[in-house]
DOBA-131472 format. One record per residue (C-alpha): residue in three letters; z, y, x; residue number from 0. Coordinates in steps of 0.1 Angstrom, whole numbers, plus 2048, in hexadecimal, padded with zeros to 3 digits. Example, Ala and Ser with C-alpha at 12.3 -4.5 7.8 and 13.67 -1.06 7.14 Angstrom:
(ALA, (84E, 7D3, 87B), 0)
(SER, (847, 7F5, 889), 1)
***
This chain:
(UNK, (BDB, 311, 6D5), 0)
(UNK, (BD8, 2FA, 6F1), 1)
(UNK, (BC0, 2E0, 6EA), 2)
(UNK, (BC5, 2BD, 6F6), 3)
(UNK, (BAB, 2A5, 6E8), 4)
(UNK, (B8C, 2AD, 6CE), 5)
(UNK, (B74, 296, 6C3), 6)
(UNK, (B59, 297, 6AD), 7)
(UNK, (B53, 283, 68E), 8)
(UNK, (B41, 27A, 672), 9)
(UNK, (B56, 269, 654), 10)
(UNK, (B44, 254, 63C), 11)
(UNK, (B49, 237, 61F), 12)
(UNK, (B33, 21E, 619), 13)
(UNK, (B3F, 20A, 5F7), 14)
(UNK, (B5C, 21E, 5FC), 15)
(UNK, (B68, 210, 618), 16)
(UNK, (B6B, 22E, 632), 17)
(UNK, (B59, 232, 655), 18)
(UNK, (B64, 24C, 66F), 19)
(UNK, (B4B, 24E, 687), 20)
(UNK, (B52, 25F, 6A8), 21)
(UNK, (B36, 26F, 6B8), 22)
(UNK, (B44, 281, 6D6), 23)
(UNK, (B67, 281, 6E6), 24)
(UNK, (B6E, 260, 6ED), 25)
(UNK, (B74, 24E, 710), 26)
(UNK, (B5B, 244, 72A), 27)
(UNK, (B5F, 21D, 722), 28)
(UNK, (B53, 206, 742), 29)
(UNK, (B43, 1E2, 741), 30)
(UNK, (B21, 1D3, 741), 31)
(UNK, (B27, 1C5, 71A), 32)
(UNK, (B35, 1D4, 6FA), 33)
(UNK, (B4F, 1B8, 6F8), 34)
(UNK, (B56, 1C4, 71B), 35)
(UNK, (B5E, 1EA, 70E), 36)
(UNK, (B6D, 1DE, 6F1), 37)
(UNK, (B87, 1CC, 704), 38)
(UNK, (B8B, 1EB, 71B), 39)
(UNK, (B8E, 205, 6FE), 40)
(UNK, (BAD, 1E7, 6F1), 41)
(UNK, (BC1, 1ED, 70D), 42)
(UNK, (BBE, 20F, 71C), 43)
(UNK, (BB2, 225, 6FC), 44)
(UNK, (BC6, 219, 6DF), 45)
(UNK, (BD9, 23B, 6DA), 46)
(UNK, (BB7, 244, 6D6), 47)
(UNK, (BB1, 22E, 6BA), 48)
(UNK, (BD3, 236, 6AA), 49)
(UNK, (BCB, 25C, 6B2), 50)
(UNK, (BAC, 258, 699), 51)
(UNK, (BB7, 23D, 67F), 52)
(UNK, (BDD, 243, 671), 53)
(UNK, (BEB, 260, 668), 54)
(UNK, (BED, 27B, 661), 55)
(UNK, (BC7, 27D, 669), 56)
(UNK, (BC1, 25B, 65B), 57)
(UNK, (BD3, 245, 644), 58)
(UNK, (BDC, 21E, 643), 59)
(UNK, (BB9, 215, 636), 60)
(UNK, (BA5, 226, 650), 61)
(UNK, (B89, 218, 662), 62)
(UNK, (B77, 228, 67E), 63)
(UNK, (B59, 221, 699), 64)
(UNK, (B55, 231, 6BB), 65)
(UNK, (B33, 236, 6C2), 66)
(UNK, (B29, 22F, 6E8), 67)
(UNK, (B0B, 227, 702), 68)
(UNK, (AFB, 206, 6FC), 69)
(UNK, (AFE, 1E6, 712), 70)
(UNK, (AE2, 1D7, 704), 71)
(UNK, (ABB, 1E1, 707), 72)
(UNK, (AAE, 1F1, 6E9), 73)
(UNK, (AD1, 1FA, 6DC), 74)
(UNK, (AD0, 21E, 6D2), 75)
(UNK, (AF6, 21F, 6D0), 76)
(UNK, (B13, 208, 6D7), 77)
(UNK, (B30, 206, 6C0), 78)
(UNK, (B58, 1FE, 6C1), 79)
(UNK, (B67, 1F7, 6A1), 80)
(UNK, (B89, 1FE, 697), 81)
(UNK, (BA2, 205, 681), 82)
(UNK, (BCC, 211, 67D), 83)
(UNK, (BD5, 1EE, 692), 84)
(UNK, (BB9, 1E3, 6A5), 85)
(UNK, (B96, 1DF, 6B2), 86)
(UNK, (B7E, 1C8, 6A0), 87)
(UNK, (B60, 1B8, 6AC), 88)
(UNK, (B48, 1C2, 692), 89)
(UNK, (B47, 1D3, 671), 90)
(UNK, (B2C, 1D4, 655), 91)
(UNK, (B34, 1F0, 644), 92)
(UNK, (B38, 203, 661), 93)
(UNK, (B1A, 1FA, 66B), 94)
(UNK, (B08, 205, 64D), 95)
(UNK, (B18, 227, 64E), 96)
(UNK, (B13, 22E, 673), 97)
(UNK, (AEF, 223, 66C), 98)
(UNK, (AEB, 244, 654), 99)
(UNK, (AFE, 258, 66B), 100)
(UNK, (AE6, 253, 68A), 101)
(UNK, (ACA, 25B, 66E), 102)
(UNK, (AD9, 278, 65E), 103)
(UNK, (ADF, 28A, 680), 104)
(UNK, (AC0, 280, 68C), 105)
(UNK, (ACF, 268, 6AB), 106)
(UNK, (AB7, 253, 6A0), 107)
(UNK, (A94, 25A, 69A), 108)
(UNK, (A88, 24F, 671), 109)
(UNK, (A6D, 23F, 668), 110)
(UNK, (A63, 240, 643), 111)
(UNK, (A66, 226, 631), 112)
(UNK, (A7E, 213, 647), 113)
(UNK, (A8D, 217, 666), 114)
(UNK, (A9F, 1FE, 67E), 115)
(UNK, (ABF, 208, 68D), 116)
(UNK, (ACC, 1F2, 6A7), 117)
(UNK, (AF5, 1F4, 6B0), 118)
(UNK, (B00, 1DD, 6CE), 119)
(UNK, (B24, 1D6, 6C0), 120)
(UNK, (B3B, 1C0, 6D3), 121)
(UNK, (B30, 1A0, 6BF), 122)
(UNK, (B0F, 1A7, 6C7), 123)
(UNK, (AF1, 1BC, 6C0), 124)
(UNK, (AEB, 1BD, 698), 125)
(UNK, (AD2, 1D3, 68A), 126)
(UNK, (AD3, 1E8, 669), 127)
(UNK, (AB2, 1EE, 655), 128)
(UNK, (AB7, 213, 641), 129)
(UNK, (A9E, 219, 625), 130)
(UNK, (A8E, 241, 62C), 131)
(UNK, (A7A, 24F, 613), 132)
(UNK, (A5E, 266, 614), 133)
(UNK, (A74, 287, 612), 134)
(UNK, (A86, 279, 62D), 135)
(UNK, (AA9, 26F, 614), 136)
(UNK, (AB9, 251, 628), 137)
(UNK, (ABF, 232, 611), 138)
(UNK, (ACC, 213, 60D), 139)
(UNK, (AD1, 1FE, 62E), 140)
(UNK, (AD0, 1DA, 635), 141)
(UNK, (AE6, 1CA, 650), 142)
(UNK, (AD6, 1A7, 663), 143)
(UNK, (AF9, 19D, 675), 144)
(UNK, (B03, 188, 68D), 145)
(UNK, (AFE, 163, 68C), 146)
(UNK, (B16, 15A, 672), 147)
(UNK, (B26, 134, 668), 148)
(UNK, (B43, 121, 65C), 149)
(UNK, (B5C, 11D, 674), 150)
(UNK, (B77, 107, 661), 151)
(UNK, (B73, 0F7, 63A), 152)
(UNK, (B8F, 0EA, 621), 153)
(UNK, (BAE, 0FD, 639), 154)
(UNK, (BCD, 0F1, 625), 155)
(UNK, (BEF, 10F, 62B), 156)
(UNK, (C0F, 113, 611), 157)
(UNK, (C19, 131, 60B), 158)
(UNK, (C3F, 13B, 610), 159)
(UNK, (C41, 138, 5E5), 160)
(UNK, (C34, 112, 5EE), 161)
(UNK, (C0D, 11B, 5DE), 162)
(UNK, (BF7, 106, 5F0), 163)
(UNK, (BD6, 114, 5F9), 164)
(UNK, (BB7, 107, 608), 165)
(UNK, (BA0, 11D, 613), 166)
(UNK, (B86, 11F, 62F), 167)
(UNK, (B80, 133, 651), 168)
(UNK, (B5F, 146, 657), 169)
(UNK, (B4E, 159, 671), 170)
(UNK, (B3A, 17A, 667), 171)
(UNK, (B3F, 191, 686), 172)
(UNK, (B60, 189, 683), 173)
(UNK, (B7C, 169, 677), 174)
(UNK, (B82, 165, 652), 175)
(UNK, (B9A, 155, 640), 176)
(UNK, (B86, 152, 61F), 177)
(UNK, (B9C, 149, 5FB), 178)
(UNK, (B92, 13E, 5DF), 179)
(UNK, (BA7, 15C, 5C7), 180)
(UNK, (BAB, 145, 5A7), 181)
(UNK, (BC0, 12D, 5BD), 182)
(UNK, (BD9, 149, 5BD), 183)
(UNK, (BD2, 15A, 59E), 184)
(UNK, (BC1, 177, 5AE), 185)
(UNK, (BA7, 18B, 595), 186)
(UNK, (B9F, 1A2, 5B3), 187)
(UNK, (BA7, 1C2, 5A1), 188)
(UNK, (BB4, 1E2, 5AB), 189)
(UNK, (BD6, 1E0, 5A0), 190)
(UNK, (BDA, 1BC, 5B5), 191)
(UNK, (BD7, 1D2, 5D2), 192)
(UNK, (BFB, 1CC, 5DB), 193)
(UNK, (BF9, 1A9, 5D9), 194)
(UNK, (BDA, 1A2, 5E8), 195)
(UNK, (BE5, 1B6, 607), 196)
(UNK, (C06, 1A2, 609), 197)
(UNK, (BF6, 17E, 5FF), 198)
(UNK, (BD8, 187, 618), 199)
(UNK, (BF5, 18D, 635), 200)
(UNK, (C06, 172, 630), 201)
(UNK, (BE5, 15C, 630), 202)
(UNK, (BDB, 166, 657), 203)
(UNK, (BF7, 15F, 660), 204)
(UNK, (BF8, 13E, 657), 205)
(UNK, (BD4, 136, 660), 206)
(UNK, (BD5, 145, 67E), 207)
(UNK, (BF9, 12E, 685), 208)
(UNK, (BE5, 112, 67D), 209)
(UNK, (BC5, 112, 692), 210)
(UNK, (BB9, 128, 6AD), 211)
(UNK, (B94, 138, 6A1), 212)
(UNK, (B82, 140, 6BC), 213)
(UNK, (B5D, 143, 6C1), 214)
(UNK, (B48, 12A, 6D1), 215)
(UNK, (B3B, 13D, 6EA), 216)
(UNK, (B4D, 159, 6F0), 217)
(UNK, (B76, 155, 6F0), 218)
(UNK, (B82, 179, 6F3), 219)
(UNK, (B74, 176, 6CC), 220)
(UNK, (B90, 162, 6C0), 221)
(UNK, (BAA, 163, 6A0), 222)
(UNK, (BAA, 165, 67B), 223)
(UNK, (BA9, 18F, 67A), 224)
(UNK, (BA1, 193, 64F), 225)
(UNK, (BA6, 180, 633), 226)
(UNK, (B8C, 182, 619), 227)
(UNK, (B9B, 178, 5F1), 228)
(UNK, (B7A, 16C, 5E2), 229)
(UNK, (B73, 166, 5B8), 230)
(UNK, (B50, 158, 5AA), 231)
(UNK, (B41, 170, 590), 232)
(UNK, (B21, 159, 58B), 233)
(UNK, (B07, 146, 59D), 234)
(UNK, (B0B, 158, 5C4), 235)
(UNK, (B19, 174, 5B5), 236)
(UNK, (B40, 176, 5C0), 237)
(UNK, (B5B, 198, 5C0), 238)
(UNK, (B72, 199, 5DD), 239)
(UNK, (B8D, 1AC, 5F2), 240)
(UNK, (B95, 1AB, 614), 241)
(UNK, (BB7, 1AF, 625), 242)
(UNK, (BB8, 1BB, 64A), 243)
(UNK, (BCB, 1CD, 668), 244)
(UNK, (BED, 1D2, 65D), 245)
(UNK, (BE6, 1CD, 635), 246)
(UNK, (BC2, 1E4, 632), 247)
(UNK, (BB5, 1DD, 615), 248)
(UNK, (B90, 1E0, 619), 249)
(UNK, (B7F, 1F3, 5FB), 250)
(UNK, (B58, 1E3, 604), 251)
(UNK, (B4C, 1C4, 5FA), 252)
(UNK, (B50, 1BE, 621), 253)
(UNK, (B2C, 1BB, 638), 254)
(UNK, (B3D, 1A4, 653), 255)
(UNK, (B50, 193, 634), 256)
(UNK, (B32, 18E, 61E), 257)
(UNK, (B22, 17F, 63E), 258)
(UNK, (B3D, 162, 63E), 259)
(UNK, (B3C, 160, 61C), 260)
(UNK, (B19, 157, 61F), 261)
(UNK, (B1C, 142, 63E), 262)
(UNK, (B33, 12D, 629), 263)
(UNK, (B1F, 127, 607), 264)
(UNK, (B03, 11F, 61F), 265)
(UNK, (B16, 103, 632), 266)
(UNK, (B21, 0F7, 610), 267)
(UNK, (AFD, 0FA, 601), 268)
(UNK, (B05, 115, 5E9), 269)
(UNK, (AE7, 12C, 5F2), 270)
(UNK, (AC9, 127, 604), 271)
(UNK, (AB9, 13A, 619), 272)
(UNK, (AA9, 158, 607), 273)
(UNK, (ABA, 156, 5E9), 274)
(UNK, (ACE, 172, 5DB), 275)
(UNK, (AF4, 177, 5E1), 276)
(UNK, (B06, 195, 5CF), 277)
(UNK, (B28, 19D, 5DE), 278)
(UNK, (B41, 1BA, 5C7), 279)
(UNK, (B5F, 1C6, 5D7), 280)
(UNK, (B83, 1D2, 5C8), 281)
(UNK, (B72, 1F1, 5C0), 282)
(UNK, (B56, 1E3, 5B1), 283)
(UNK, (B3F, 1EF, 5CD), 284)
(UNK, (B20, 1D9, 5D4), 285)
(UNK, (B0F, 1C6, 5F1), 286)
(UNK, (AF3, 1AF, 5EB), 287)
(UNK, (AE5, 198, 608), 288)
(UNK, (AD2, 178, 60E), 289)
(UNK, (AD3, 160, 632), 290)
(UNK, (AB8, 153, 646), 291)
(UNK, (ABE, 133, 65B), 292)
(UNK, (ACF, 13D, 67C), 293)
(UNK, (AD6, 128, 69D), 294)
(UNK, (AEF, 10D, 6A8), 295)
(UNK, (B09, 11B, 6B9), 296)
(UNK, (B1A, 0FD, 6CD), 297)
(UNK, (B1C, 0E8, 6AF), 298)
(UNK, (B1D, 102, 696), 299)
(UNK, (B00, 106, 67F), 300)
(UNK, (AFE, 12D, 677), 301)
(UNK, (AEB, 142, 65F), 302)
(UNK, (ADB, 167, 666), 303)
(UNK, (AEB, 17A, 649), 304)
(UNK, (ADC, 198, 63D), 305)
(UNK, (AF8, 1B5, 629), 306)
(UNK, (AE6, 1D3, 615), 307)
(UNK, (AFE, 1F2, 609), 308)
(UNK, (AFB, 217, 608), 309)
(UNK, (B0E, 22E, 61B), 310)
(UNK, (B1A, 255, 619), 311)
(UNK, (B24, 26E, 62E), 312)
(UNK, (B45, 280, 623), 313)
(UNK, (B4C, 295, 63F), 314)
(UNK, (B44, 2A8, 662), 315)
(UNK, (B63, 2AE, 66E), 316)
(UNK, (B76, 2B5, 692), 317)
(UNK, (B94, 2A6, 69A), 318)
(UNK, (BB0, 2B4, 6B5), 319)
(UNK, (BCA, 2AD, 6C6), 320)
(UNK, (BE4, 2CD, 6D0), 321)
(UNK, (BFA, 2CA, 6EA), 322)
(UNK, (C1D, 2C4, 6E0), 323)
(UNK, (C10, 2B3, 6BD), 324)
(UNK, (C2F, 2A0, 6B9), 325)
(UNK, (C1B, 284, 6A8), 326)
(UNK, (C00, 279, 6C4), 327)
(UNK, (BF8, 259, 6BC), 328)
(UNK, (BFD, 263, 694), 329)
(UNK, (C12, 248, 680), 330)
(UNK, (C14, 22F, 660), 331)
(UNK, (C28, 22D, 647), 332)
(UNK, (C34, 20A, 633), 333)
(UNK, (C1B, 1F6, 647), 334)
***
């Protein structure tokens, strides 16, 4: 057997949405920022990326990180997000289980009864606080994100069935389009997945026809990437589902998605800072997080959002490439 590429990962979940964390393998990635690297990976590693994420040694759901150097001082890792059709900018559930990871395999050194782990992700430097208790079992870990805020309110589209929809655009580490369900009749359960991923489609398109999202102060961060259906369940407690890539239907409550959920009931005055918000996604999977008062960011007032999960680890694994495998880049079916 002639071996042409092996990499070493770890897979995890975390709410059930699935991590796969490469540890060693990957490309030498150039530039003095993460945004930089990102970019770089984009253009001149994305067999990579479609090497790890579609089949037939991942599927149409995947989601994956590629751990690197940091740019930033006091990093201990950087991190490229990505999934079967592209590169995202941050991820909070991948954070959350790459967190455990660096723990687990002892990258990181643990401190009981917390310890900080600090990832310097192209959207910035975020850093996850992971519960450790005194037999040294890694627990529950809480995200503080990037500066989050509400980028456009009361966005009016019709749907191709002439529904009209109004809905609002968010920033959590990434763009959300973020719909209210019941305007569409959504109860945001497991056998809407269909719908959800071809009504959640449909919406970024038409957002993203309709304005151009792009962040204040850095441009290359730019475009309505997921669209997040959202439903109240009670005073800031709310279930939700969120489309991305090419119909991925993410199975968490979302981290960067329950940050502009936040950032949005906090421009609205829907929860203070402090207060309690409880996020359940399409599996019923929880997050619970709160927001502290975050800076102006050329005219946008932003929140620091803070996302607590639990992650697992579901597998060690090795991944090759043969020569000759006839399927290189791997592939996807109906998407």
């Amino acid at each position: 057997m002639r071996i042409k590429r092996i990499l070493t990962v770890v897979d995890t979940h975390t709410g059930g949405e699935p991590t796969r964390i490469v540890l060693s393998g990957g490309p030498m990635l150039r530039g003095n920022t993460m945004l930089d690297r990102w970019q770089e990976f984009r253009l001149r590693h994305d067999d990579l990326r479609e090497f790890l994420m579609r089949e037939p040694r991942g599927h149409g759901d995947m989601f994956g990180a590629l751990v690197t150097t940091p740019c930033s001082d006091g990093a201990h890792c950087g991190v490229i997000f990505m999934d079967p059709s592209g590169c995202l900018t941050m991820c909070g559930h991948g954070s959350i289980g790459l967190a455990r990871t660096l723990l687990e395999l002892r990258m990181v050194e643990s401190n009981i009864p917390c310890t900080h782990v600090i990832l310097d992700t192209p959207a910035g430097v975020v850093r996850v606080l992971v519960d450790v208790q005194e037999d040294g079992q890694v627990g529950a870990a809480l995200l503080g994100n990037v500066p989050s805020f509400l980028y456009a309110e009361d966005l009016k589209i019709r749907l191709s069935d002439g529904t009209d929809v109004t809905l609002d655009v968010a920033f959590g580490g990434n763009f959300f389009a973020i719909v209210p369900a019941g305007q569409l009749g959504l109860s945001i359960e497991p056998g809407e997945a269909r719908r959800i991923q071809a009504l959640g489609l449909e919406i970024r398109e038409l957002v993203n026809l309709k304005i151009r999202a792009s962040h204040p102060e850095e441009d290359r961060i730019c475009g309505v990437e997921l669209v997040e259906f959202s439903l109240q369940e009670g005073e800031r407690r709310y279930r939700n589902c969120v489309v991305f890539g090419q119909g991925a239907i993410d199975r968490s409550p979302c981290g960067t998605g329950t940050s502009a959920k936040m950032a949005v009931l906090a421009a609205k005055g829907e929860l203070r800072p402090g207060e309690e918000f409880v996020h359940r996604g399409i599996t019923g999977s929880v997050f619970t997080g709160y927001v502290e008062e975050g800076p102006k960011i050329s005219g946008f007032q932003s929140v620091l959002p803070f996302v607590k999960g639990t992650s697992s680890i579901t597998g060690f694994n090795m991944l090759i490439q043969e020569e000759g495998d006839v399927f290189p880049r791997g592939f996807l079916l109906g998407r």
